[in-house]
N, C-alpha and C positions, 0 to 999 in steps of 0.2 A: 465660730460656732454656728453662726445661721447659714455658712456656707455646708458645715456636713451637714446639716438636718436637713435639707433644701435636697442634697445627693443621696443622702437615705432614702427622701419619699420617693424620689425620681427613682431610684433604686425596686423598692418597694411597687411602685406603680408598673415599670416593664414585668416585674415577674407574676401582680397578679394580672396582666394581661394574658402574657404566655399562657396562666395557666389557666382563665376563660375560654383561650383560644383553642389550647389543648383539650380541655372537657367538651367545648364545644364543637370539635372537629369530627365530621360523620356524621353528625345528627339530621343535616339536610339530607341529605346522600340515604339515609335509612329511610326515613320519614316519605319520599318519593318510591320506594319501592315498596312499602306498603301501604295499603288502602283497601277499600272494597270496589269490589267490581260492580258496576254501572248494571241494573235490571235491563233487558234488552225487550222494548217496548212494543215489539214488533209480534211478539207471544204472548204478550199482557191486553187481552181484547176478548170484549163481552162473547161469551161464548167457552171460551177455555176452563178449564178445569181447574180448581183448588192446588192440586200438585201442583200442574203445570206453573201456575203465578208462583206458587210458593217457592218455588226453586227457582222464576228468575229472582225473587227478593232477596232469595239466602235464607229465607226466615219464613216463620210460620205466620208473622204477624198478629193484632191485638184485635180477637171477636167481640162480637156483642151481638146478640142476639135482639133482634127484631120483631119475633113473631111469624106467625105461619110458612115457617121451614124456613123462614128466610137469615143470614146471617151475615151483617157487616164486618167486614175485616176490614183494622188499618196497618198499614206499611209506614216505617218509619227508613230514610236510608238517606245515604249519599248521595252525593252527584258532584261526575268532574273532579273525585281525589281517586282513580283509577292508579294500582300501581304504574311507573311509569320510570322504565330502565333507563330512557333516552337524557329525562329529568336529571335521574341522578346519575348517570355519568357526567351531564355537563357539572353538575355542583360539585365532583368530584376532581373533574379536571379545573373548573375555575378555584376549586380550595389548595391545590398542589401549586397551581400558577400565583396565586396571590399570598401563599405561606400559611393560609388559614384564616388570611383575616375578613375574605370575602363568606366566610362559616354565617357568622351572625346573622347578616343580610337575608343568609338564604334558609338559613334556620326559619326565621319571622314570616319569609313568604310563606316558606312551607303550611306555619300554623294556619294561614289563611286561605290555602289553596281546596277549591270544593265547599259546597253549602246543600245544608238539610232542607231534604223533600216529605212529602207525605199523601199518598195514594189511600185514599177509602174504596174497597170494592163490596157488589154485596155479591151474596153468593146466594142462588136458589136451595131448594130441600136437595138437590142433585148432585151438590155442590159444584156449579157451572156461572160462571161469571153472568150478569144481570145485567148491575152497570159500573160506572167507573170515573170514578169525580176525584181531584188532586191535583196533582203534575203530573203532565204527558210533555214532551220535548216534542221539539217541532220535527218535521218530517223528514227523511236523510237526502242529501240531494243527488241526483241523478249521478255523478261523479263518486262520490263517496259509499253508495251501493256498489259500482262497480267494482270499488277499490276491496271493498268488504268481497267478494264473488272470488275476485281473483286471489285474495289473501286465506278464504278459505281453500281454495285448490293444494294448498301445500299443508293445511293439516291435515294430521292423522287423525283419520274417524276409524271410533270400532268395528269391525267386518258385522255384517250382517249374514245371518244364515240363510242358505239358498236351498231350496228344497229339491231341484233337480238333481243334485249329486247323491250318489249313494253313499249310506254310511260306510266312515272308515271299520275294517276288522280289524280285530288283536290279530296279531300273527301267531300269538301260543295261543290261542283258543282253536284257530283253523288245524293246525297244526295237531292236538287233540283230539279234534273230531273227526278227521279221514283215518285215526287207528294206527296210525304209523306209531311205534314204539319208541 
């Protein structure tokens, strides 16, 4: 008798692992590829404009008014949980090679990965950056600008309009207007 109950929980015991393992497979692998993107601190500097900040934060951020035109705004944001495809491929590939059971592991990391910042700027009646008290990251190094330089040469930026070319014409309108039937 204490021999099948002993093989039922063992029983018991594989299948709710499976199926922790199962619910919990993917979840690393999601959780790395989403995130918010990092303010890029290099546009966030006394002098810049309200838009300008507000768009590297994502967010409009929390005012308070100070007095004579003046108006504190705080930022509340991330740092360091940037989506990150490289992340989860490998949690992808180490969950296929270890059957799932390396999931957990990386589940946990994940909850850990990235910690909360908070930037106070004030903003003149102009709405033009003042000053700027909170986290600032330290400066990017001579190598890693590079790397940024060169990694923008392969994105696609919007065309900008050039004013030397002449506008394009409709061809039914030209067409119209020399009278031709």
């Amino acid at each position: 008798m204490l021999k099948a109950g002993s093989s039922l929980l063992c029983g018991l015991f594989v299948l709710l692992t499976l199926y922790v393992l199962l619910t919990l497979s993917g979840c690393s692998v999601m959780m790395a590829m989403v995130g918010d993107k990092e303010p890029d601190f290099e546009h966030i500097k006394v002098g810049a404009t309200k838009e300008e900040i507000d768009f590297e934060f994502n967010q409009p951020g929390t005012p308070k008014e100070l007095g004579e035109g003046k108006t504190e705004v705080t930022y509340k944001y991330e740092m360091g949980n940037s989506p990150n495809a490289a992340r989860a491929a490998i949690y992808g590939y180490y969950d296929l090679a270890t059957l799932g059971f390396a999931e957990p592991v990386f589940t946990v990391v994940e909850f850990f990965v990235g910690h909360k910042e908070q930037t106070s700027i004030v903003y003149g009646a102009d709405n033009k950056a003042l000053s700027i008290s909170g986290y600032t990251p330290p400066p990017l190094s001579p190598e890693m600008k590079a790397a940024i330089e060169e990694q923008e040469k392969h994105v696609r930026k919007r065309p900008t309009p050039r004013s030397d070319q002449p506008p394009l014409q409709d061809s039914t309108s030209s067409q119209h207007s020399s009278g031709s039937p």
